[in-house]
BALOBA-1460 file (C-alpha; in Angstrom, 3 decimals):
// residues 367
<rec num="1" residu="x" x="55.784" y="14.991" z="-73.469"/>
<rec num="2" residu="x" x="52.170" y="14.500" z="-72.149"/>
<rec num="3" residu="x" x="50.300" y="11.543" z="-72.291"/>
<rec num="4" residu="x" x="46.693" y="11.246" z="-71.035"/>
<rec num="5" residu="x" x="45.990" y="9.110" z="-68.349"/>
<rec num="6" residu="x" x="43.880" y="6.469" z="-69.700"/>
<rec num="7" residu="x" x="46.630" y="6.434" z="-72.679"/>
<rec num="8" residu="x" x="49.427" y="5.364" z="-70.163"/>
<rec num="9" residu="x" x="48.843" y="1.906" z="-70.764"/>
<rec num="10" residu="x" x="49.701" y="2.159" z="-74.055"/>
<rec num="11" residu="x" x="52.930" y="4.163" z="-73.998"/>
<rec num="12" residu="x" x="54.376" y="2.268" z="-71.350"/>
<rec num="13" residu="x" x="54.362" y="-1.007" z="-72.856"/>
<rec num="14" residu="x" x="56.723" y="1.018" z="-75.634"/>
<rec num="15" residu="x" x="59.175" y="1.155" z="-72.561"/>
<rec num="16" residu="x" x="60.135" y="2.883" z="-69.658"/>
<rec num="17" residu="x" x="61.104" y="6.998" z="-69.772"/>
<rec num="18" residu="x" x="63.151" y="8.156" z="-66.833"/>
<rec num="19" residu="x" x="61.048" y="10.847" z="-65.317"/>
<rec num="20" residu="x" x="57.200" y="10.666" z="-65.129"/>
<rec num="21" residu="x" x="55.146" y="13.443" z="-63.310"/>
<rec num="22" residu="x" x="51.621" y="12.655" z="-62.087"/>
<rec num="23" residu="x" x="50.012" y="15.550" z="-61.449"/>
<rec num="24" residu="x" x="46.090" y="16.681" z="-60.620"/>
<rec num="25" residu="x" x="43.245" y="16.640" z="-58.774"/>
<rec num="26" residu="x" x="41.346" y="13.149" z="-59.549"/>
<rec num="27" residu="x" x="42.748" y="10.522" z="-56.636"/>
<rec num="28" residu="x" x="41.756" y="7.493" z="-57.646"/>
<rec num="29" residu="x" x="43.013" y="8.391" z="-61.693"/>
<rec num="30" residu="x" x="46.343" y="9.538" z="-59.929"/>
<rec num="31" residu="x" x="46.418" y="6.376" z="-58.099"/>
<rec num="32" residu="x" x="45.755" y="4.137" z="-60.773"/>
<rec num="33" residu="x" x="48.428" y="5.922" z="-62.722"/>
<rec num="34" residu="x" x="51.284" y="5.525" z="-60.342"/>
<rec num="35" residu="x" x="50.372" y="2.167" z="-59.863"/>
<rec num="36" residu="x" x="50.689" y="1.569" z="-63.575"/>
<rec num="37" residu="x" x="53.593" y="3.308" z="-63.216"/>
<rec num="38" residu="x" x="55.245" y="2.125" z="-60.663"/>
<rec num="39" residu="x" x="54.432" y="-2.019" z="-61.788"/>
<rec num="40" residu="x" x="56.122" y="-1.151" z="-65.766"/>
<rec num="41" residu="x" x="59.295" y="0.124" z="-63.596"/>
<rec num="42" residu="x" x="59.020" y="-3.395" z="-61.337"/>
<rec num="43" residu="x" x="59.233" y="-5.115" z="-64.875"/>
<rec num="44" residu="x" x="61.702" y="-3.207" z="-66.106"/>
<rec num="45" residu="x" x="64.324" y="-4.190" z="-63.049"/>
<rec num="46" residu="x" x="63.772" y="-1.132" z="-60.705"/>
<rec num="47" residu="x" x="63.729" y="-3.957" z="-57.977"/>
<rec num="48" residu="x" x="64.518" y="-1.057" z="-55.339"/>
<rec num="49" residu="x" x="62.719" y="1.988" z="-54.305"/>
<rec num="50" residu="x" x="62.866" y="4.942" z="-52.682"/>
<rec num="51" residu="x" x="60.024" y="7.439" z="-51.472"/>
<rec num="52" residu="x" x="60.972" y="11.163" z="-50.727"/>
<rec num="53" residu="x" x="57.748" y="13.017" z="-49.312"/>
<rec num="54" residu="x" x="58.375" y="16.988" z="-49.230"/>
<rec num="55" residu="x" x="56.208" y="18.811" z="-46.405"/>
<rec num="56" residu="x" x="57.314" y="21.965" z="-44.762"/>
<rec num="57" residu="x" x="60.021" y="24.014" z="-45.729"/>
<rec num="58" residu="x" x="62.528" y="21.962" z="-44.042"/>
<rec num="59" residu="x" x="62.983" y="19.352" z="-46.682"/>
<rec num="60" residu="x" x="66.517" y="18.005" z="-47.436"/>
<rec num="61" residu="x" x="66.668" y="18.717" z="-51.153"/>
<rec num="62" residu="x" x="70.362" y="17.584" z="-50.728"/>
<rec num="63" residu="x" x="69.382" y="13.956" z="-50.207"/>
<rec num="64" residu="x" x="67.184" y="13.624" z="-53.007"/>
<rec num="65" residu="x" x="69.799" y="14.711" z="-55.088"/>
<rec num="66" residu="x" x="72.226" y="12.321" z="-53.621"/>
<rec num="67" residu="x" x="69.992" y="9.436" z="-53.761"/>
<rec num="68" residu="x" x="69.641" y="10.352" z="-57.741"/>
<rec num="69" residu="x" x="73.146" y="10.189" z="-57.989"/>
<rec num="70" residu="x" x="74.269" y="7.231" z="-55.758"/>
<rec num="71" residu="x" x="74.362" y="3.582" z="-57.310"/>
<rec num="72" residu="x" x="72.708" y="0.463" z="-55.430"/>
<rec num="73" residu="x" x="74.710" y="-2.210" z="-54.080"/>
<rec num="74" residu="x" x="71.232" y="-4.274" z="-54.300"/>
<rec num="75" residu="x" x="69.301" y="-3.489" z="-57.764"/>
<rec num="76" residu="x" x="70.398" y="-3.007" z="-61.113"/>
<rec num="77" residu="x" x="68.180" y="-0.219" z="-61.243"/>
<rec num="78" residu="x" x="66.194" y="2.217" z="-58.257"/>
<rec num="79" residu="x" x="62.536" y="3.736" z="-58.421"/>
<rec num="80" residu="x" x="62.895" y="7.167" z="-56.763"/>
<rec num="81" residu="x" x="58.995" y="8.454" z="-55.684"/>
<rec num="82" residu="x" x="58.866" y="12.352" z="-55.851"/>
<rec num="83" residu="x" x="56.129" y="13.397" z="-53.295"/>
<rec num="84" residu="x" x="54.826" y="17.219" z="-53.204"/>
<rec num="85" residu="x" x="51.034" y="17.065" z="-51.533"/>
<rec num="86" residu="x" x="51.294" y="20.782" z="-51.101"/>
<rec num="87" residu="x" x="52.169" y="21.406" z="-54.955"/>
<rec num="88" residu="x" x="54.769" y="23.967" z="-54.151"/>
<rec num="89" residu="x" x="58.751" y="23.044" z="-53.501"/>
<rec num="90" residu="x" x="59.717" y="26.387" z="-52.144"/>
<rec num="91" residu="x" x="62.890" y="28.164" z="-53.849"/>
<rec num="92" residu="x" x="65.272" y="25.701" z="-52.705"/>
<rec num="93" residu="x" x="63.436" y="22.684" z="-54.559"/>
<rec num="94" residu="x" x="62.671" y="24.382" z="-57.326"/>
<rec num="95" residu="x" x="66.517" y="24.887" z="-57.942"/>
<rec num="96" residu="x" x="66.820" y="21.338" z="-56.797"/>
<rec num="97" residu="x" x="64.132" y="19.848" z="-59.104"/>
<rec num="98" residu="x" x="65.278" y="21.897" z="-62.620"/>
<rec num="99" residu="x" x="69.403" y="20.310" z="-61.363"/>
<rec num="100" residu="x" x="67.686" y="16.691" z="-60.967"/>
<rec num="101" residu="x" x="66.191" y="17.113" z="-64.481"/>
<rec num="102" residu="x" x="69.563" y="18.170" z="-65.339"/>
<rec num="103" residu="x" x="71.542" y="14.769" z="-64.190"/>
<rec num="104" residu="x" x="68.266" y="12.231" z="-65.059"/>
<rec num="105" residu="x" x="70.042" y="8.790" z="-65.278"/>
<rec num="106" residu="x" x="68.865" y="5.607" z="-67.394"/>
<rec num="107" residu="x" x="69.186" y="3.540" z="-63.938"/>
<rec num="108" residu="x" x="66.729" y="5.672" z="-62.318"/>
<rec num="109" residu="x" x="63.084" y="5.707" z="-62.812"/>
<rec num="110" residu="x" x="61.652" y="9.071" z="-61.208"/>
<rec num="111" residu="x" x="58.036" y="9.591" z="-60.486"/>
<rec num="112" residu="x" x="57.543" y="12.850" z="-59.290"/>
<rec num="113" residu="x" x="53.192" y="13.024" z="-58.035"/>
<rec num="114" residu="x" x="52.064" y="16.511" z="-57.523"/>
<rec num="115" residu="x" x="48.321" y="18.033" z="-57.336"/>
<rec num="116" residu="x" x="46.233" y="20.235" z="-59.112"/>
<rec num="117" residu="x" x="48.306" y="23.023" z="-60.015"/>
<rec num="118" residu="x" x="47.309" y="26.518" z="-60.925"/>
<rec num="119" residu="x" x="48.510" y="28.764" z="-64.018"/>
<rec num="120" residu="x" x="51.145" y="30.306" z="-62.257"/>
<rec num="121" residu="x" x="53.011" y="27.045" z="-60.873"/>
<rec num="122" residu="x" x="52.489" y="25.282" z="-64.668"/>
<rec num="123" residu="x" x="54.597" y="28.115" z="-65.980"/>
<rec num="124" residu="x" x="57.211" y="28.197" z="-63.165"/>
<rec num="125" residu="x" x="60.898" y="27.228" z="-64.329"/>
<rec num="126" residu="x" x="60.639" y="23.531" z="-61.863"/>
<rec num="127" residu="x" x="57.451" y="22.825" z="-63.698"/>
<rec num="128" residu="x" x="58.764" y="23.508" z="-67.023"/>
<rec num="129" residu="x" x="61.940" y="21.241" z="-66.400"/>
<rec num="130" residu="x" x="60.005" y="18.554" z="-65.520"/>
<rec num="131" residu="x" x="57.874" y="18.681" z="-68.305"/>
<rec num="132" residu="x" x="60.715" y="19.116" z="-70.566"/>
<rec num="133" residu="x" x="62.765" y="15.921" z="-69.144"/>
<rec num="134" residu="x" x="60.238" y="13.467" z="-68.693"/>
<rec num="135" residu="x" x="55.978" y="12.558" z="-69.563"/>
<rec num="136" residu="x" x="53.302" y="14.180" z="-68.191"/>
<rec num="137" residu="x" x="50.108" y="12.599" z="-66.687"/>
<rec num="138" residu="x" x="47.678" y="15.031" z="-66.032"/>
<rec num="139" residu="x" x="44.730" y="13.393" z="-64.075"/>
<rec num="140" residu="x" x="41.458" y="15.834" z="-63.830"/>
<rec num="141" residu="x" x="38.219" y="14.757" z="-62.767"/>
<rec num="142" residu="x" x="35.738" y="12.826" z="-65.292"/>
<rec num="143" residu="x" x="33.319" y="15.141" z="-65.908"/>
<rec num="144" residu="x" x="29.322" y="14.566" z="-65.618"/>
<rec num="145" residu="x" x="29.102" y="14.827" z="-69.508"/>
<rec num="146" residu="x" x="31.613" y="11.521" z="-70.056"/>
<rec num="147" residu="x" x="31.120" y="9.891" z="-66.930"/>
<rec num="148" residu="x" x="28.527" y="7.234" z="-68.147"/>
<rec num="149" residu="x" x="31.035" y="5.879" z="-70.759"/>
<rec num="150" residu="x" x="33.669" y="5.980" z="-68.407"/>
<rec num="151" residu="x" x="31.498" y="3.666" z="-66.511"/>
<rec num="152" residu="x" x="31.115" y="1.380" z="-69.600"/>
<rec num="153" residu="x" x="34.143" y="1.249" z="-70.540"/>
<rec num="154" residu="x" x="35.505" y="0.480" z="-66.651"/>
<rec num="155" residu="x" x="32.222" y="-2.408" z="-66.685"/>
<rec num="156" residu="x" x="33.589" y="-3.478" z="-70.352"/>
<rec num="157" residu="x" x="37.192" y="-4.365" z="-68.486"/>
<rec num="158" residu="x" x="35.819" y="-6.822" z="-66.220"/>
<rec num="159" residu="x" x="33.532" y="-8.335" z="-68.925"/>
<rec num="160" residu="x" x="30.280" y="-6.402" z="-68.034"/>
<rec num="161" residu="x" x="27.900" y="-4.247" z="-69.976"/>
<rec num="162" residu="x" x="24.583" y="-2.864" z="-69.944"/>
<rec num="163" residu="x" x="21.797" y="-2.950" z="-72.640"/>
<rec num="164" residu="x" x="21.727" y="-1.685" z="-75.560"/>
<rec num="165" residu="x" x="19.906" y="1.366" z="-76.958"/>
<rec num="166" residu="x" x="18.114" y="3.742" z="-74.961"/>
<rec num="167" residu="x" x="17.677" y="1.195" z="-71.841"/>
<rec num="168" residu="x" x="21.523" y="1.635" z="-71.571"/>
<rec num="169" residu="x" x="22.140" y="4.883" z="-71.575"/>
<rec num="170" residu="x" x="19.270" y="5.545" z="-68.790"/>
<rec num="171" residu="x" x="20.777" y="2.637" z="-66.974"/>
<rec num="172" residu="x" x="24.092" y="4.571" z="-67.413"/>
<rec num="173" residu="x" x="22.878" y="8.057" z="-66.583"/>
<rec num="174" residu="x" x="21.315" y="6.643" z="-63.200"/>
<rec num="175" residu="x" x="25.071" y="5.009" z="-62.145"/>
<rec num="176" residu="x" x="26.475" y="8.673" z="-62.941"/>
<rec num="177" residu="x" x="23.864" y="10.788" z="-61.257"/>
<rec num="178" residu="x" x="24.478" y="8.536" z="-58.160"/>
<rec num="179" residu="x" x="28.085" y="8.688" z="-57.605"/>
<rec num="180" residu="x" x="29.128" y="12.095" z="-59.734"/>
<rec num="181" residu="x" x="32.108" y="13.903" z="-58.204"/>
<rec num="182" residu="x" x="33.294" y="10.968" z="-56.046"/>
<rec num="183" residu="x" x="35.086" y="8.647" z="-59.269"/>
<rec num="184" residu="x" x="36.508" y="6.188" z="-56.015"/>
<rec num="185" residu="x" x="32.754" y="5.403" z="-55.571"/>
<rec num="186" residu="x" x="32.207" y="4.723" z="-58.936"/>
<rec num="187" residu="x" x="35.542" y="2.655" z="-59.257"/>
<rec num="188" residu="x" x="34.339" y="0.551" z="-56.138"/>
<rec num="189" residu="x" x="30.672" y="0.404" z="-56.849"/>
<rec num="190" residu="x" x="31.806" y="-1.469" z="-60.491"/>
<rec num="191" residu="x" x="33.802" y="-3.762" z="-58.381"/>
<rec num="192" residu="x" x="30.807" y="-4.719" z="-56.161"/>
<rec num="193" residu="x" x="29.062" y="-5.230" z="-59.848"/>
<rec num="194" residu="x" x="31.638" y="-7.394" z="-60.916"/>
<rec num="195" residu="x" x="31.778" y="-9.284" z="-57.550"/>
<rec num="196" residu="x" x="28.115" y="-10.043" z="-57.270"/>
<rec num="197" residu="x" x="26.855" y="-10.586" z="-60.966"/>
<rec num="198" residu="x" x="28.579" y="-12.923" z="-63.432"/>
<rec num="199" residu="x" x="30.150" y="-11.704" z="-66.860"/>
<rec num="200" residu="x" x="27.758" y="-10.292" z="-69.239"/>
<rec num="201" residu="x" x="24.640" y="-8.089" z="-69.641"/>
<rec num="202" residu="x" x="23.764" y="-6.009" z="-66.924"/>
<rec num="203" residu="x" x="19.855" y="-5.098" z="-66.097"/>
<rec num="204" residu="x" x="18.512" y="-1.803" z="-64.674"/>
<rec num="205" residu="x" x="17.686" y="-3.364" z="-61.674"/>
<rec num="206" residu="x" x="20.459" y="-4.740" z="-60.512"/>
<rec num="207" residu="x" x="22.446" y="-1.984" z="-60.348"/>
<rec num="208" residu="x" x="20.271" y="0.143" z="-59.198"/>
<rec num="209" residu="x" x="19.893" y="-2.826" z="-55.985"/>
<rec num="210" residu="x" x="23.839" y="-2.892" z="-56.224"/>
<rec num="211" residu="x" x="24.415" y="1.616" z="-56.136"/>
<rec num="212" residu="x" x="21.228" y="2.283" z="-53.946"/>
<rec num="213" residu="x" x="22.963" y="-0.256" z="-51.485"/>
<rec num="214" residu="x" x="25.325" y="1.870" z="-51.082"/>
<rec num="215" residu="x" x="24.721" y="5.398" z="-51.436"/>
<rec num="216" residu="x" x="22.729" y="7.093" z="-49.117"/>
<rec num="217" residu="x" x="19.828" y="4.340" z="-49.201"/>
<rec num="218" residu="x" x="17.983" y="5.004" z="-45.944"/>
<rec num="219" residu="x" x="17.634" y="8.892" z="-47.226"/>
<rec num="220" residu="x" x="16.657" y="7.716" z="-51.039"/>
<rec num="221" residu="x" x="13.915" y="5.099" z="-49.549"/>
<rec num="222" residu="x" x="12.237" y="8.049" z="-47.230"/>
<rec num="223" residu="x" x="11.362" y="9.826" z="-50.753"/>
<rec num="224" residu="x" x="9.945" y="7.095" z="-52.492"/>
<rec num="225" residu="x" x="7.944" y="6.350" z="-49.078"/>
<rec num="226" residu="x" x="6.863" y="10.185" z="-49.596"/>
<rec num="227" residu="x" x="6.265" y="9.496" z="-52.678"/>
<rec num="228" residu="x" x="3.923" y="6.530" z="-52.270"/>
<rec num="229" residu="x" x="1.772" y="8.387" z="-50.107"/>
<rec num="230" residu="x" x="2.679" y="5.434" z="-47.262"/>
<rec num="231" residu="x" x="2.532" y="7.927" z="-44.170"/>
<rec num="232" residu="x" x="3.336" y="5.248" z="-41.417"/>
<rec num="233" residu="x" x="6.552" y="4.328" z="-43.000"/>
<rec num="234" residu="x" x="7.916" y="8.075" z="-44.297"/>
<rec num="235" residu="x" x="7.574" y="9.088" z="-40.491"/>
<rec num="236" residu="x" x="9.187" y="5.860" z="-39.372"/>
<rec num="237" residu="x" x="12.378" y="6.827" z="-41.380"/>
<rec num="238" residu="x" x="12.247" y="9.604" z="-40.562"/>
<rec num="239" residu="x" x="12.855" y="8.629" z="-36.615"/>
<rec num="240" residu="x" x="15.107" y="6.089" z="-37.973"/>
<rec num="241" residu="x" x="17.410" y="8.732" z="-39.567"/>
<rec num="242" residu="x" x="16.998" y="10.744" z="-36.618"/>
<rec num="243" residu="x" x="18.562" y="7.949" z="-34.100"/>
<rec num="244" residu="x" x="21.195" y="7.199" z="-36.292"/>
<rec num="245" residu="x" x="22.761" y="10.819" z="-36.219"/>
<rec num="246" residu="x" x="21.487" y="11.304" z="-39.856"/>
<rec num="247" residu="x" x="22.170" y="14.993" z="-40.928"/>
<rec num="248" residu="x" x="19.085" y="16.772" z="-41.135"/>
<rec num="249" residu="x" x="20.314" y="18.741" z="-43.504"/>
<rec num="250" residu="x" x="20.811" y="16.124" z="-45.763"/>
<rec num="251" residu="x" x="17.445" y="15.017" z="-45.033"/>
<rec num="252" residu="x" x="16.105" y="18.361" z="-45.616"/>
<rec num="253" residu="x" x="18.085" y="18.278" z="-49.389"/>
<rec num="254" residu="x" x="16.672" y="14.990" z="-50.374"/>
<rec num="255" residu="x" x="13.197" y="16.267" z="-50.108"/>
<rec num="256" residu="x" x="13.496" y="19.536" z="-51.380"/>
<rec num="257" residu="x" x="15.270" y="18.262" z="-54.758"/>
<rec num="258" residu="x" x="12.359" y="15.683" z="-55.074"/>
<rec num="259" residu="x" x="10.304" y="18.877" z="-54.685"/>
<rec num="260" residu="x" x="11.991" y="20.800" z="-56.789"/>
<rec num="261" residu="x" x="11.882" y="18.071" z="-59.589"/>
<rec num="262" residu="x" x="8.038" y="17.374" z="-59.052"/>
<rec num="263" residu="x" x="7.702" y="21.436" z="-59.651"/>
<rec num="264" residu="x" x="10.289" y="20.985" z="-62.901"/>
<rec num="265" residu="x" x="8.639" y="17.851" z="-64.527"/>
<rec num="266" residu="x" x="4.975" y="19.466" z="-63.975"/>
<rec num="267" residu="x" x="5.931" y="22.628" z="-65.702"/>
<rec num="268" residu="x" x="7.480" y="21.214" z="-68.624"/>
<rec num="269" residu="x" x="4.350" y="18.947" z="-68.954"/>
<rec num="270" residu="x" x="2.045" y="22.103" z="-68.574"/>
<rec num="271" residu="x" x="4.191" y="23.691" z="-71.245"/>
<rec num="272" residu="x" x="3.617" y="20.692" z="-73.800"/>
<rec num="273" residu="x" x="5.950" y="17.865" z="-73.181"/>
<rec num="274" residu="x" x="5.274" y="14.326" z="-72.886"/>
<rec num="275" residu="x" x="5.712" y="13.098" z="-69.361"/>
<rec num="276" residu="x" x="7.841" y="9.972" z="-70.405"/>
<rec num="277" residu="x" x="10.141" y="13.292" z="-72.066"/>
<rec num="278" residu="x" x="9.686" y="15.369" z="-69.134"/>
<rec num="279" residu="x" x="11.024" y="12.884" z="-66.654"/>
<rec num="280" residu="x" x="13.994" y="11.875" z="-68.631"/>
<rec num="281" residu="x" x="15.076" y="15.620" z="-69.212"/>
<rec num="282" residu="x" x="15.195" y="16.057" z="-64.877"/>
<rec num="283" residu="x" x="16.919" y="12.548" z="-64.561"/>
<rec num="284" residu="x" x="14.504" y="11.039" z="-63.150"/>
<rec num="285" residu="x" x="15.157" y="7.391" z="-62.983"/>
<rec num="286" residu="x" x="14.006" y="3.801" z="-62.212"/>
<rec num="287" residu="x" x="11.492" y="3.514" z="-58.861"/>
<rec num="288" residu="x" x="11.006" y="7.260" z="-58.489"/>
<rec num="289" residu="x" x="9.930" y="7.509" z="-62.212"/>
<rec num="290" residu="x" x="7.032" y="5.250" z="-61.935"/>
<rec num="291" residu="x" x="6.544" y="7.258" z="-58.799"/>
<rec num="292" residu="x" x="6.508" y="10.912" z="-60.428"/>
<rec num="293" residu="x" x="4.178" y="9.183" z="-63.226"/>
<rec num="294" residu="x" x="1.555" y="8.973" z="-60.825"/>
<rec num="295" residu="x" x="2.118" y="12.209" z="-58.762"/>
<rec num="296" residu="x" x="2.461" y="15.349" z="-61.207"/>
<rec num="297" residu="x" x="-0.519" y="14.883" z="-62.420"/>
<rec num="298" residu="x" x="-2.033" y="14.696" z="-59.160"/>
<rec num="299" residu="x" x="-0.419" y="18.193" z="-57.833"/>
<rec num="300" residu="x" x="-1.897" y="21.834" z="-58.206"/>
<rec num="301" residu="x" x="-0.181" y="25.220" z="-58.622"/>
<rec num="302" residu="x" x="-1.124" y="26.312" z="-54.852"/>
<rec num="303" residu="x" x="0.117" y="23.036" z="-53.552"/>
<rec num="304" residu="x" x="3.536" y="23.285" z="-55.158"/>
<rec num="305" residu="x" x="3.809" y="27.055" z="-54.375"/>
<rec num="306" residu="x" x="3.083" y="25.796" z="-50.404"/>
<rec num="307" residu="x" x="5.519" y="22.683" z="-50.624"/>
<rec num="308" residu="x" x="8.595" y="25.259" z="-52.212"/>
<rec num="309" residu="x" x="7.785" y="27.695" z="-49.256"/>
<rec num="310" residu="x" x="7.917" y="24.804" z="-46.493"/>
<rec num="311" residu="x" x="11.296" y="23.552" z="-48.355"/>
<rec num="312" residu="x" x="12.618" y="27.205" z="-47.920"/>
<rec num="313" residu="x" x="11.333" y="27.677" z="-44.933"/>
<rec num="314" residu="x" x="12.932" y="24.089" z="-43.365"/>
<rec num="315" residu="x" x="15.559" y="24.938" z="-45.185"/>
<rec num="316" residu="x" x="16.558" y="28.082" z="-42.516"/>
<rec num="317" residu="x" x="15.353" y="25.641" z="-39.794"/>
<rec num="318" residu="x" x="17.862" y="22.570" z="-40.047"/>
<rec num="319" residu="x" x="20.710" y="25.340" z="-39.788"/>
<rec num="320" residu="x" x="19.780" y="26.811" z="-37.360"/>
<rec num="321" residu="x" x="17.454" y="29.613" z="-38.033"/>
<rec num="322" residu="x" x="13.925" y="30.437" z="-36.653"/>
<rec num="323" residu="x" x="10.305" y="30.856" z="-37.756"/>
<rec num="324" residu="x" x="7.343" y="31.852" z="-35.733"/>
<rec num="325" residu="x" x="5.287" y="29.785" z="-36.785"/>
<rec num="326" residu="x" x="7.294" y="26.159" z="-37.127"/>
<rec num="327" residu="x" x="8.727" y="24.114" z="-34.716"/>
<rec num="328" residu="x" x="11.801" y="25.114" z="-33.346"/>
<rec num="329" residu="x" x="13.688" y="21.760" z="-33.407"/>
<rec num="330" residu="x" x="14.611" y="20.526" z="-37.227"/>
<rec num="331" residu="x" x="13.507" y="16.883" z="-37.344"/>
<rec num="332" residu="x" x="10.017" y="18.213" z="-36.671"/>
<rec num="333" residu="x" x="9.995" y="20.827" z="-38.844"/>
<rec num="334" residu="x" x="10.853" y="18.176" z="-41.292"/>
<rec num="335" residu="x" x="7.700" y="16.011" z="-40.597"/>
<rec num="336" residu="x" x="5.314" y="19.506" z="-42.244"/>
<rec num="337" residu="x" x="7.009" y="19.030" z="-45.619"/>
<rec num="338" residu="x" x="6.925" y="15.053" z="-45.669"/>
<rec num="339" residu="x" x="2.965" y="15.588" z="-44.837"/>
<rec num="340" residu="x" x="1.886" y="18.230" z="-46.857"/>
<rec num="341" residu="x" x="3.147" y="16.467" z="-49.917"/>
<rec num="342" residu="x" x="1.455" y="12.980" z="-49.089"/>
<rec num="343" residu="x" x="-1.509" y="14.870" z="-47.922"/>
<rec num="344" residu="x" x="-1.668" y="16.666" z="-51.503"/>
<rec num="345" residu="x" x="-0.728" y="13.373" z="-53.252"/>
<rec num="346" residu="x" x="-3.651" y="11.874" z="-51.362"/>
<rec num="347" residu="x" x="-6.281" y="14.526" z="-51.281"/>
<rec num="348" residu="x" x="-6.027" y="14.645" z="-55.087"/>
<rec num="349" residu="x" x="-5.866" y="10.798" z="-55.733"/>
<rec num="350" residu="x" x="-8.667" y="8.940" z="-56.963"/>
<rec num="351" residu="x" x="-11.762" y="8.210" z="-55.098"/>
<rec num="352" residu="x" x="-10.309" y="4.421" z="-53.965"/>
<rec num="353" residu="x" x="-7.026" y="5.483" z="-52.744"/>
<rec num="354" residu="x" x="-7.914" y="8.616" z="-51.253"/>
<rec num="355" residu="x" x="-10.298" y="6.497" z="-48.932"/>
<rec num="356" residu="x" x="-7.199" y="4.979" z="-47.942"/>
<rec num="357" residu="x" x="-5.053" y="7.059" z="-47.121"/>
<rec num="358" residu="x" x="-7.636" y="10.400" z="-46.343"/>
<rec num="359" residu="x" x="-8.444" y="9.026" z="-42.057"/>
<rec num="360" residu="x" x="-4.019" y="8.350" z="-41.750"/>
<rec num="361" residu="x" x="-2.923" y="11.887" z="-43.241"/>
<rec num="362" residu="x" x="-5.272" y="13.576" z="-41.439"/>
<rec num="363" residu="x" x="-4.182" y="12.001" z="-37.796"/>
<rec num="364" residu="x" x="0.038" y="12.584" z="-39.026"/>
<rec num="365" residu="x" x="-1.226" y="16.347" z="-39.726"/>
<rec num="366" residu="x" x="-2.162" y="16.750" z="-36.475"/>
<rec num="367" residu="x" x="-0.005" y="14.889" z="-34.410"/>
């Protein structure tokens, strides 16, 4: 029988089945789901429990099927945790898992938790049995697609929600594009919502305060500083990331994706699309957006050609590779991209701000 994980819930308030598999490669889903799991067995008088962990090929299959077997003096009934990290039982617990599926007792409660699993293992004869005793949780990762109403729905649960319309989904694609791929994050980062804000609407801003808070905020605040054309503080991060043991290659990444997004959003505009369109279509979002507004149209073709050769070209540096003509060590060879942008940004701004910023570029170019 397979249920979906976020229909557990459901099925287990129908009652209690004696074999459950968890299986997948989504940790904080497969948590959740043997916690559910493991609390509807609690309620239904499985006050005792018992965890068998297989690793190696030494495991005492014997013991497990003992323990499935053997009545306790202390509970009514037992919860008996089925551990395999590795995903594969060997030949020994695969004949020992198909003969526990065999002799499944109502005083037992199994949970057996497994990974992701390939095609080969799924169709294997231990697989099959387990599938064919008992209900199957499969737990796979939330992909980007349905990640933002996975984070309204988790927001929903502890009586939060963000605007509606438009305002909410761009509010909802900025919370995915921050924590994709890492759903603990997520799960953590809508606690921290629910910890510091009170039931009810939820603005733009204050989750992006709450998520930027969190994620890599030191490395998100040098772009809009690049951004902003505010030399002086851009190279002061960047000395700040620097003494903190900061990768540079995540350094390096941050700028060459707000590169590579400048070039993206400047091309679709030169091909006909509204900026306000443009932006939205290459997630660009909150601070940064107001900040693209005012730099695309300030940047030329030969300027973004130079600033995607630097990016390549720092690119080899921060791992490790040479160029005649740029420093060899990586944090400077970071400071040419950082100033050739602001320098473009600048050179190109009107009259007022370019006075500004012209005397300030010009002494970070050369230092």
């Amino acid at each position: 029988m397979q249920v979906r994980a976020d229909q557990l819930a459901q099925h287990l308030a129908r009652g209690m089945r004696s074999l459950y598999t968890v299986w997948g490669d989504e940790p904080l889903l497969a948590q959740e789901a043997g916690d559910a799991i493991r609390a509807a067995a609690r309620a239904a008088g499985c006050t005792e429990r018992q965890v068998h962990t297989v690793s190696g090929a030494h495991f005492d299959w014997s013991s497990l099927l003992g323990a499935s077997q053997a009545m306790s003096l202390f509970a009514e009934r037992q919860l008996i945790e089925i551990r395999i990290p590795g995903g594969k039982p060997g030949k020994d617990g695969s004949e020992a898992l198909q003969r526990y599926c065999e002799q499944l007792s109502d005083d037992i409660v199994t949970l057996v938790q497994l990974p992701r699993l390939d095609k080969s293992q799924q169709s294997s004869g231990w697989f099959t049995a387990l599938d064919a005793a008992g209900v199957m949780v499969r737990v796979d990762p939330v992909e980007r697609k349905a990640l933002p109403q996975w984070i309204a729905q988790r927001l929903n649960q502890q009586g939060q929600r963000v605007q509606g319309g438009e305002d909410g989904q761009r509010t909802l694609a900025f919370f995915a594009d921050r924590v994709e791929g890492n759903l603990l994050a997520a799960h953590q980062e809508i606690q921290k919502l629910g910890l510091l804000y009170p039931a009810g609407e939820l603005s733009f801003e204050q989750i992006e305060a709450a998520v930027l808070n969190v994620a890599r905020y030191d490395v998100f605040k040098l772009g809009e500083a690049v951004l902003a054309g505010r030399v002086a503080r851009a190279l002061r991060m960047l000395e700040g990331l620097q003494a903190e043991g900061e990768a540079a290659v995540l350094v390096h990444w941050t700028l060459a994706e707000d590169i590579r997004a400048l070039k993206r959003v400047r091309d679709a505009v030169q091909g006909g699309k509204p900026l306000p369109m443009a932006l939205r279509e290459n997630r660009v979002w909150g601070v940064k957006e107001r900040l693209f507004e005012r730099a695309v149209p300030l940047l030329t073709d030969n300027g973004v050609a130079a600033l995607l050769e630097a990016a390549q070209v720092c690119d080899g540096l921060v791992k490790g590779l040479r160029h005649p003509d740029w420093p060899l060590d990586a944090w400077e060879s970071l400071r040419r991209p950082v100033l050739m942008l602001i320098e473009q940004l600048s050179s190109n701004a009107p009259a007022g701000a370019k006075a500004r910023g012209a005397s300030v570029t010009r002494l970070a170019l050369r230092a």
